[in-house]
C-alpha positions as CSV (number, residue, x, y, z in Angstrom):
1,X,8.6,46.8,-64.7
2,X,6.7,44.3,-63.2
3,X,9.5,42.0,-62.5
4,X,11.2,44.7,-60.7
5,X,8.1,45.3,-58.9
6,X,7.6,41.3,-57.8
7,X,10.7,41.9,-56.8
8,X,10.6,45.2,-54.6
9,X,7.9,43.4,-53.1
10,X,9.0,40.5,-51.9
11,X,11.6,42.4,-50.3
12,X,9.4,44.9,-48.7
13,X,7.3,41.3,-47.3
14,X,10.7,39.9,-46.3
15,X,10.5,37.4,-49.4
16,X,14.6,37.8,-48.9
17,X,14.9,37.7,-44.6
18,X,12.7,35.1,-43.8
19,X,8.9,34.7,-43.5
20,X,7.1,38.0,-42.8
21,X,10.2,40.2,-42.7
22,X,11.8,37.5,-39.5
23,X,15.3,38.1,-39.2
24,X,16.9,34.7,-40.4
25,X,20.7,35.5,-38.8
26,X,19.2,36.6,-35.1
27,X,16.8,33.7,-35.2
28,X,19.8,31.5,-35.7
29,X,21.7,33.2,-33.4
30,X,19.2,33.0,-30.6
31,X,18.8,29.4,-31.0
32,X,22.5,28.8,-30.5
33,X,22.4,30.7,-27.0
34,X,19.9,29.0,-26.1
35,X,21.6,25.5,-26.5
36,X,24.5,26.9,-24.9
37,X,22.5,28.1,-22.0
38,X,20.9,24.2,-22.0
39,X,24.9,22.9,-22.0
40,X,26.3,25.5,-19.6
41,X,23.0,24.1,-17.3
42,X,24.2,21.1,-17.0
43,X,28.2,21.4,-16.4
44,X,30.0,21.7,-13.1
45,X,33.0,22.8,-14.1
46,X,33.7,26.6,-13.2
47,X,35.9,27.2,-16.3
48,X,33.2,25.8,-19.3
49,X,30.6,27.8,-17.8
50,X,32.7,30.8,-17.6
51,X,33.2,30.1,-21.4
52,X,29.9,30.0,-22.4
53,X,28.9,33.2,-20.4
54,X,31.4,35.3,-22.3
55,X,29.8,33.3,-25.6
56,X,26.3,34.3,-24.5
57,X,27.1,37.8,-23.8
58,X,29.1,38.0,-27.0
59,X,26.0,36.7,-28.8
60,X,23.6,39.1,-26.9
61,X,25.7,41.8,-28.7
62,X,25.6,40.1,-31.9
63,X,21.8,40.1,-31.5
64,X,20.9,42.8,-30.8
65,X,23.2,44.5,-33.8
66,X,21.4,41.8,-36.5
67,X,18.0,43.1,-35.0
68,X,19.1,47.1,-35.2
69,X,20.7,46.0,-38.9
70,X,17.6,44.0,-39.7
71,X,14.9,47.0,-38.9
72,X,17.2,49.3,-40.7
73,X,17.3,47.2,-43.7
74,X,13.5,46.6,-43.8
75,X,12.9,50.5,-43.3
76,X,14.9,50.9,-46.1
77,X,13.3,48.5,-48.2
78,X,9.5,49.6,-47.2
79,X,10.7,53.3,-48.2
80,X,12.0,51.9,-51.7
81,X,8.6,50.0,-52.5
82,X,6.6,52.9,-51.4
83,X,8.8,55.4,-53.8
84,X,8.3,52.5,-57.0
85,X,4.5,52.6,-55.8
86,X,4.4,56.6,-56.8
């Protein structure tokens, strides 16, 4: 019982998505576009920085579906803990 409630826990606190809840996979992702947007700053050539806009706009979607996946995930988990807390 009290392993399982460590364990609902730590969930609940994001002890499995990153410190305080953070979503690890759109941090990550955010950090790539912004590298890209650094590279495509720098490059002259039309058909590289017509590349990396259709990678950032690709990874804007991305984001945005880890976040909605993310806060669906931690809803689900703050539900659980509260039903194990009753």
């Amino acid at each position: 019982d009290i392993l399982n409630m460590i364990d609902s826990r730590m969930r609940h606190t994001g002890g499995g998505s990153g410190a305080a809840g953070e979503n690890i996979i759109g941090r990550e992702m955010r950090r790539g576009a912004e590298a890209i947007k650094q590279i495509m700053s720098q490059q002259k050539d039309p058909k590289v920085i017509k590349f990396c806009e259709r990678v950032l706009a690709g990874l804007a979607r991305d984001i945005v579906r880890s976040d909605e996946d993310h806060a669906r995930r931690m809803k689900e988990e703050q539900q659980e803990y509260d039903l194990s807390q009753n």
